[in-house]
C-alpha positions as CSV (number, residue, x, y, z in Angstrom):
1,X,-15.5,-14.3,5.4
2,X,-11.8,-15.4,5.2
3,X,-9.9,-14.9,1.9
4,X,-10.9,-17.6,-0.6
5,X,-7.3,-18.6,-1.7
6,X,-6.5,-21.9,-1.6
7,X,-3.7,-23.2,-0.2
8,X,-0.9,-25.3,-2.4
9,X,2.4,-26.9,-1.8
10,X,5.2,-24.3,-3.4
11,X,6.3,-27.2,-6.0
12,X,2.9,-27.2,-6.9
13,X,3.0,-23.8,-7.8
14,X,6.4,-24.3,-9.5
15,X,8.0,-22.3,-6.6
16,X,11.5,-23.6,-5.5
17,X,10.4,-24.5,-1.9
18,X,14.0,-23.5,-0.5
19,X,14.2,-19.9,-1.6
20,X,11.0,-19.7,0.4
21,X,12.7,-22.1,3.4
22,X,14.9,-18.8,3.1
23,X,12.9,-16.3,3.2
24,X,11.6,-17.9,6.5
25,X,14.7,-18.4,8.0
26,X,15.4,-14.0,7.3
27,X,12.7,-13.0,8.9
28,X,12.7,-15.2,11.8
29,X,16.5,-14.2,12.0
30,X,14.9,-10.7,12.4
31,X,12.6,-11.4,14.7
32,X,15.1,-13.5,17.1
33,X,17.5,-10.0,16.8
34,X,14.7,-7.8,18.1
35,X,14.6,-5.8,14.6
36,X,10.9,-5.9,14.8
37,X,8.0,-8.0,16.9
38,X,6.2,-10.0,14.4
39,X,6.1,-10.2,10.7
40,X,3.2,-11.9,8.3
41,X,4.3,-13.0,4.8
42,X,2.1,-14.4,1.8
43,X,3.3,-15.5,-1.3
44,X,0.3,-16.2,-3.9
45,X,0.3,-17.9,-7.4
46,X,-2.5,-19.0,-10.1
47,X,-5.2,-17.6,-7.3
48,X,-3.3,-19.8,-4.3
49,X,-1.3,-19.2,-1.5
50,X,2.3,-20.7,-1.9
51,X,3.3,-19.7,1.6
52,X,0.8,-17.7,4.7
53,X,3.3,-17.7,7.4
54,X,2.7,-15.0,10.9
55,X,6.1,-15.0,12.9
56,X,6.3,-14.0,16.2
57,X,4.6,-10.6,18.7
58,X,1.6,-8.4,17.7
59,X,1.8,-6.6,20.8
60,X,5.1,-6.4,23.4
61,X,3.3,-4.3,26.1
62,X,2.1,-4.3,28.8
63,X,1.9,-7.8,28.0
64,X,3.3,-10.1,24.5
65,X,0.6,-11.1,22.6
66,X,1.5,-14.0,20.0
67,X,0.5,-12.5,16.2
68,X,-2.3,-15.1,14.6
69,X,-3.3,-15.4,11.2
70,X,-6.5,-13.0,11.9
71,X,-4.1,-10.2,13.2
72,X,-4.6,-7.3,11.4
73,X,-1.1,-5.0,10.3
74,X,-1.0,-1.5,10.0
75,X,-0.6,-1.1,6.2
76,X,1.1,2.5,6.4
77,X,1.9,3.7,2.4
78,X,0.4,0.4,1.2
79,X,-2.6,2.1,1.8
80,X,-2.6,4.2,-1.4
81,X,-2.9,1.9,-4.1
82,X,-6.3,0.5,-2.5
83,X,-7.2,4.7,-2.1
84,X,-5.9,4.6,-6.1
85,X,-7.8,1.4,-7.1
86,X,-11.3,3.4,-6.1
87,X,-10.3,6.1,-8.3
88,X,-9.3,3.5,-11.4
89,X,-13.3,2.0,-10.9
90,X,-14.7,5.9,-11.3
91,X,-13.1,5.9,-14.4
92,X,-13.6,2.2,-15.7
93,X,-17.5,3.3,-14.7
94,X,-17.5,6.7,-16.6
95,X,-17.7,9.3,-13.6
96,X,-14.1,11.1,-14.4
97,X,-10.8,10.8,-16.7
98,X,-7.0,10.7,-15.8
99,X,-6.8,13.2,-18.1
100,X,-9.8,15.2,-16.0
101,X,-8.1,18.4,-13.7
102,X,-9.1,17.4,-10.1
103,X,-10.5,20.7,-10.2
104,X,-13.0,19.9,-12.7
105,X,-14.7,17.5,-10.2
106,X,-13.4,19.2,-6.8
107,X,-14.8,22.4,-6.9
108,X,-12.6,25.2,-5.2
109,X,-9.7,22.8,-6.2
110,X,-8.8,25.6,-8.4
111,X,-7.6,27.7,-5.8
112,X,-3.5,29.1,-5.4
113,X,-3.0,28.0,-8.6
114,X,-3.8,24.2,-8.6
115,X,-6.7,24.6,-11.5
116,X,-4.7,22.4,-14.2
117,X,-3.5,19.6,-11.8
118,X,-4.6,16.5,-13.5
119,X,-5.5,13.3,-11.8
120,X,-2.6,11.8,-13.5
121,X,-0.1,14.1,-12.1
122,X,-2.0,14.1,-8.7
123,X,-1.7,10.4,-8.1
124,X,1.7,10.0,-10.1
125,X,3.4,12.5,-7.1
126,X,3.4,15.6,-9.3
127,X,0.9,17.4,-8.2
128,X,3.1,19.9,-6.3
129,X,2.3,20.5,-3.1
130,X,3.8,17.2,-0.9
131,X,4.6,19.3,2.2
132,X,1.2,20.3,2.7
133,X,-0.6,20.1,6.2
134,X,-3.6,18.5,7.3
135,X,-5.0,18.7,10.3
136,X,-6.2,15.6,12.8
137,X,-9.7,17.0,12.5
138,X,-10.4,16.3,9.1
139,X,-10.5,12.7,10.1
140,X,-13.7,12.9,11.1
141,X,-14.4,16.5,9.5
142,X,-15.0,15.7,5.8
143,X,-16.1,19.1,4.8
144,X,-12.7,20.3,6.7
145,X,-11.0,17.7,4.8
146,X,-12.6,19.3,1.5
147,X,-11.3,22.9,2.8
148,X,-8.0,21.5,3.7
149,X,-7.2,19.9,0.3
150,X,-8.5,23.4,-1.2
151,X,-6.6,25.8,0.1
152,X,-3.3,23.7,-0.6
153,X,-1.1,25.8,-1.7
154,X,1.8,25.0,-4.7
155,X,5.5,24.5,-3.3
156,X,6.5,24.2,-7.6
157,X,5.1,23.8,-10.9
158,X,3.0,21.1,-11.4
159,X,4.4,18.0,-13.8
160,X,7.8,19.6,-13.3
161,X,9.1,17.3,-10.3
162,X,8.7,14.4,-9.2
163,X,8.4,13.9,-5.6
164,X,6.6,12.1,-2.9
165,X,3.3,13.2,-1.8
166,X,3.2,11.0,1.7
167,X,-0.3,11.7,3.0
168,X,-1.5,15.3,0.8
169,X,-2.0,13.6,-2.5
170,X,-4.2,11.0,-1.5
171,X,-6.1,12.9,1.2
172,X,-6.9,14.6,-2.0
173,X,-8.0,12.0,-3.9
174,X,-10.3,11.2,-0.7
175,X,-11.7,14.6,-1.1
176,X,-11.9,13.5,-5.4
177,X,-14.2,10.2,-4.3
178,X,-16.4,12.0,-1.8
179,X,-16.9,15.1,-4.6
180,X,-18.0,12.3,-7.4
181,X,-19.8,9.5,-5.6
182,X,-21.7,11.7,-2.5
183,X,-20.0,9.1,-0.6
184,X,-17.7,8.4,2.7
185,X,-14.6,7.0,0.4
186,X,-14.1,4.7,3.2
187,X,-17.4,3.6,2.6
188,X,-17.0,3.7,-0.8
189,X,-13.8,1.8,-0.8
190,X,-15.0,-1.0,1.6
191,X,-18.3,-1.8,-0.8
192,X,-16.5,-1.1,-4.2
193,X,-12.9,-3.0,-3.5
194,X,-12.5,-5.0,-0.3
195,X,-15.8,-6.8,-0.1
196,X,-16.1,-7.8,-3.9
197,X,-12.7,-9.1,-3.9
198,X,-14.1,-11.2,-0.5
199,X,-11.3,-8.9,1.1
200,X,-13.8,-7.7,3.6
201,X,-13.2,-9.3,6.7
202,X,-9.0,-8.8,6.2
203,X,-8.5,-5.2,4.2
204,X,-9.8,-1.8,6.0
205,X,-9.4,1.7,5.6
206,X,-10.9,2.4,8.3
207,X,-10.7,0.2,10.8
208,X,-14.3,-0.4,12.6
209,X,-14.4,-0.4,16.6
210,X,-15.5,-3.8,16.5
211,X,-12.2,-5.3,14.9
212,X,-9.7,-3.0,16.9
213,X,-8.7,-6.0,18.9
214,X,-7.3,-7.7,15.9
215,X,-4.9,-4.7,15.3
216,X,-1.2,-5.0,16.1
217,X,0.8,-2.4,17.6
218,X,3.6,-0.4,15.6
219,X,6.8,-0.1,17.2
220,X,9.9,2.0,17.0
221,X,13.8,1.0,18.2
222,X,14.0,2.8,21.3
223,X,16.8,5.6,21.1
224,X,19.5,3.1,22.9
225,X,18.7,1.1,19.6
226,X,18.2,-1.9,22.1
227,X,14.8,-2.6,21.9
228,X,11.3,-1.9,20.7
229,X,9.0,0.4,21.8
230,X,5.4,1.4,21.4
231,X,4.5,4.9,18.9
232,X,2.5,7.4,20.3
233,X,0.9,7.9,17.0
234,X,-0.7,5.1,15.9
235,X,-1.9,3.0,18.6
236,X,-4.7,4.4,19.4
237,X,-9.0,3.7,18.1
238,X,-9.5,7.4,16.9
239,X,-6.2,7.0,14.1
240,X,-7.2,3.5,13.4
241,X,-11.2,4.3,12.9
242,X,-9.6,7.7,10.7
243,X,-8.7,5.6,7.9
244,X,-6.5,8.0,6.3
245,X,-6.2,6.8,2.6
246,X,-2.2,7.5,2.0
247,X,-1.0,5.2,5.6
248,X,-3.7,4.3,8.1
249,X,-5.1,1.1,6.2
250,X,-4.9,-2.1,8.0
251,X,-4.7,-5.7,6.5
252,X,-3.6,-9.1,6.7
253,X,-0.7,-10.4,4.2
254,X,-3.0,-13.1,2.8
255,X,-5.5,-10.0,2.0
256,X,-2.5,-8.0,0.7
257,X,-1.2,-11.1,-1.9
258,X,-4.8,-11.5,-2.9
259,X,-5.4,-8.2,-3.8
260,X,-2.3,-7.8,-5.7
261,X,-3.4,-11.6,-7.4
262,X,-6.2,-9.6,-8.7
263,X,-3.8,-7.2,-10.4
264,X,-1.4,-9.9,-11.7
265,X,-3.8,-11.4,-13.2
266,X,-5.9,-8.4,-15.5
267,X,-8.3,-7.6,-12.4
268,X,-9.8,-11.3,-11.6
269,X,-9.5,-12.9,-8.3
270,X,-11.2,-16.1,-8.4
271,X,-13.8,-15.4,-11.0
272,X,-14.7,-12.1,-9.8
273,X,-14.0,-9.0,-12.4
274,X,-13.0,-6.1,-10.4
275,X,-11.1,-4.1,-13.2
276,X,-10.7,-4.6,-16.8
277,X,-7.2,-5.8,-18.0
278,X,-6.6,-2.7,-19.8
279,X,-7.3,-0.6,-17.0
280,X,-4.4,-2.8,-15.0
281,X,-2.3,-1.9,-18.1
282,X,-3.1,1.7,-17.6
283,X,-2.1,2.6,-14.0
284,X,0.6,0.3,-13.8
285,X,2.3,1.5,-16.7
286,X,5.5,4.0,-16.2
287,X,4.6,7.6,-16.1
288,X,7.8,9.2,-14.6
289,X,10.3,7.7,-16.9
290,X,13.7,7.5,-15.1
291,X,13.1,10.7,-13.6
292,X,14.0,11.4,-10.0
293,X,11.6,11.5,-7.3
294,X,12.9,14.0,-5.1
295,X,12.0,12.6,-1.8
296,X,13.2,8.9,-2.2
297,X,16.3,10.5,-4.5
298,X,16.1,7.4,-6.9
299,X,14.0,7.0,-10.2
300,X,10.6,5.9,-9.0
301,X,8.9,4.4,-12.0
302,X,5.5,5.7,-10.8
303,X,2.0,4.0,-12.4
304,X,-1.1,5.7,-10.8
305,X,-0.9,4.2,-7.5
306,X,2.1,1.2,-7.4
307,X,5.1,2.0,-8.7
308,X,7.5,-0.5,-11.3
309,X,10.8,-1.5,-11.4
310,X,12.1,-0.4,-14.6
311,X,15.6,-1.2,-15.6
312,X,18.1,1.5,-13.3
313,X,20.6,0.4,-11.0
314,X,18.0,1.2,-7.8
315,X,14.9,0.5,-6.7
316,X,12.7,0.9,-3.7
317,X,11.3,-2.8,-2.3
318,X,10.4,-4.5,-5.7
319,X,13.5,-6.6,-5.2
320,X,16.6,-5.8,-7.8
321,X,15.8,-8.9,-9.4
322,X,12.6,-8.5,-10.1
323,X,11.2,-8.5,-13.7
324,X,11.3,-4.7,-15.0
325,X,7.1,-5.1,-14.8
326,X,7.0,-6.0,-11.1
327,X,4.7,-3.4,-9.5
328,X,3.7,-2.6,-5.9
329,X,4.6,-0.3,-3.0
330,X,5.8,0.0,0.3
331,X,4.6,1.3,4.0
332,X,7.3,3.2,6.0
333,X,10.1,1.4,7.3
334,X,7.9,-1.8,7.7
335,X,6.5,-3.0,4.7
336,X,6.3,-4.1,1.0
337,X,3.5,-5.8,-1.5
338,X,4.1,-6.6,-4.6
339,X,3.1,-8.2,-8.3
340,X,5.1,-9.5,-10.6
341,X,2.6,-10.1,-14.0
342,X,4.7,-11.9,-15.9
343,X,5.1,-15.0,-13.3
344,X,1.5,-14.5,-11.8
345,X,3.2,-14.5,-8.3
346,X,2.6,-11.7,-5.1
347,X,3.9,-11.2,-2.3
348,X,2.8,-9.3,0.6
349,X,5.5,-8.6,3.4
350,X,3.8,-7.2,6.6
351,X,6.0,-6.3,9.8
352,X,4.7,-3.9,12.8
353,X,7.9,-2.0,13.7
354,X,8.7,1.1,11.7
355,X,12.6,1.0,11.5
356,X,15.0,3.4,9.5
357,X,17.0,3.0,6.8
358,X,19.9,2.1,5.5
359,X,19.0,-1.4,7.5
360,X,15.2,-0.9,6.0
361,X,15.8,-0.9,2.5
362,X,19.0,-3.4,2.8
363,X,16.4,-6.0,4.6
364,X,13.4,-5.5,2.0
365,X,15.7,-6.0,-0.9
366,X,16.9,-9.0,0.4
367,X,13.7,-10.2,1.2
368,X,12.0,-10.0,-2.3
369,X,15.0,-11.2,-3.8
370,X,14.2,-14.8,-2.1
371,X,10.6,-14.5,-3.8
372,X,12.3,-13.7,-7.0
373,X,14.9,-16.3,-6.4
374,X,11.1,-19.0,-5.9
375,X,10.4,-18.2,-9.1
376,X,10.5,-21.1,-12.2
């Protein structure tokens, strides 16, 4: 069933209709430069969409394909915080505690030193071990996956770095849900997050055979930085079926802004309770201070899943002019969602071209800031 946000006029919403006339005019600017093939943006207030809007290609080759409102983006790093929001329900419902060591409910977790990694530190980037390597097979493999996670070995002390754990931290906390709940997370995810929130149709990790069709390609610049070109990696049934639960989620903006509506607003999305307000608190609260996150080489402001804007100089995405409490995350070089609690307002920010940075920080800054600049 399609997401049940209503639609509403910006001023209705007491957005400023021309910071969001701008925001349209960026992105289609991008699109009309060849920067990327097709974007998707939703910007979401008081439970209803201010702004739905799908710009330009969702494939290039062999043929174009026009993107639709149905199309389905690859969600990349997004991914984690709906991975993370399956872990906060196991806690709202009893079966672990932050404070818990993963080990405590991942047996042979323990091993190479890993036996006093908390959850906190495990989903917060400081678990220690965020060059680890996992294999294609545990896609399908679940008791490799469990193996894999494991035998991780420690690259430094846990809690004494920050630094980005890109896929091992929450292939982890895959291996975490499965341990507790008996359960495929994927499975568990889809009946637990995506369908309660009537997200089911437009939010997958794990994308079923049946909707690959809806999926748009991921592109690159070529190396002659002239054009775009198809990845190997991603395009393909077996990475889109995998799931993985740190980048190989795949949504729709609307599903995106509706889902972080839910988190704006104490864990209700249009009188369904996923998550109680303190729990929203909780995860979305600043663990790492100002410290450094060694991969991104800024202060991160990491919650358990999303990360915050704080009050430093830089940020990742959020926007620089967002509200200190604006929350969210990002996908590789494509891709933001965010929150901002004290307005109500999300945004969701969906493009299928993963494209480096300086340019892809540069353009997401610029593009929250015109959401920031809607809000009255």
């Amino acid at each position: 069933m399609p997401v049940s946000l209503d639609r509403a006029t910006p001023a209705s919403l007491d957005l400023d209709p021309k910071s969001l006339e701008r925001l349209l005019e960026t992105v289609t600017r991008h699109i009309a430069e060849g920067r990327y093939p097709g974007a998707q943006l939703a910007v979401a207030r008081h439970g209803k969409l201010a702004l739905f809007e799908t710009i330009g290609d969702a494939r290039i080759d062999p043929a174009r394909a026009t993107a639709s409102e149905d199309t389905l983006w690859l969600l990349y790093s997004n991914t984690k915080v709906i991975t993370a929001c399956a872990v906060w329900l196991l806690v709202e419902r009893g079966a672990l505690s932050f404070t818990d060591r993963v080990a405590e409910h991942l047996p042979g977790f323990e091993q190479n030193a890993k036996g006093d990694i908390t959850v906190i530190q495990l989903l917060t980037h400081q678990a220690g071990f965020p060059n680890a390597q996992v294999p294609k097979a545990v896609w399908e493999d679940h008791d490799l996956l469990r193996q894999t996670v494991c035998g991780f070995s420690l690259e430094w002390t846990p809690g004494s770095r920050v630094h980005y754990h890109g896929l091992t931290a929450h292939w982890t906390a895959a291996a975490l849900i499965e341990a507790v709940t008996k359960t495929d997370y994927r499975d568990f995810i889809r009946a637990n997050v995506t369908e309660p929130l009537g997200l089911g149709n437009e939010l997958f990790v794990g994308l079923p055979d049946a909707q690959q069709g809806r999926a748009a390609d991921i592109h690159e610049p070529a190396s002659d930085g002239g054009r775009q070109v198809k990845r190997a990696d991603e395009n393909n049934a077996e990475f889109r079926r995998a799931g993985s639960p740190g980048g190989g989620g795949y949504g729709t903006a609307r599903a995106m802004a509706a889902f972080y509506q839910m988190m704006a607003h104490g864990g209700v999305l249009n009188g369904v309770r996923l998550l109680s307000p303190r729990m929203v608190a909780y995860v979305t609260r600043n663990f790492t201070g100002d410290r450094i996150d060694g991969f991104m080489g800024m202060p991160m402001h990491r919650g358990l899943g999303p990360h915050s804007r704080g009050t430093t100089d830089t940020i990742r995405g959020l926007g620089s002019l967002a509200s200190p409490r604006v929350f969210g995350h990002g996908g590789v070089g494509s891709s933001y969602c965010w929150a901002d609690p004290d307005s109500g307002v999300s945004f969701s920010y969906l493009t299928n071209s993963r494209v480096p940075d300086p340019w892809h920080s540069q353009r997401i800054d610029i593009v929250s800031n015109h959401v920031h600049s809607a809000i009255r």
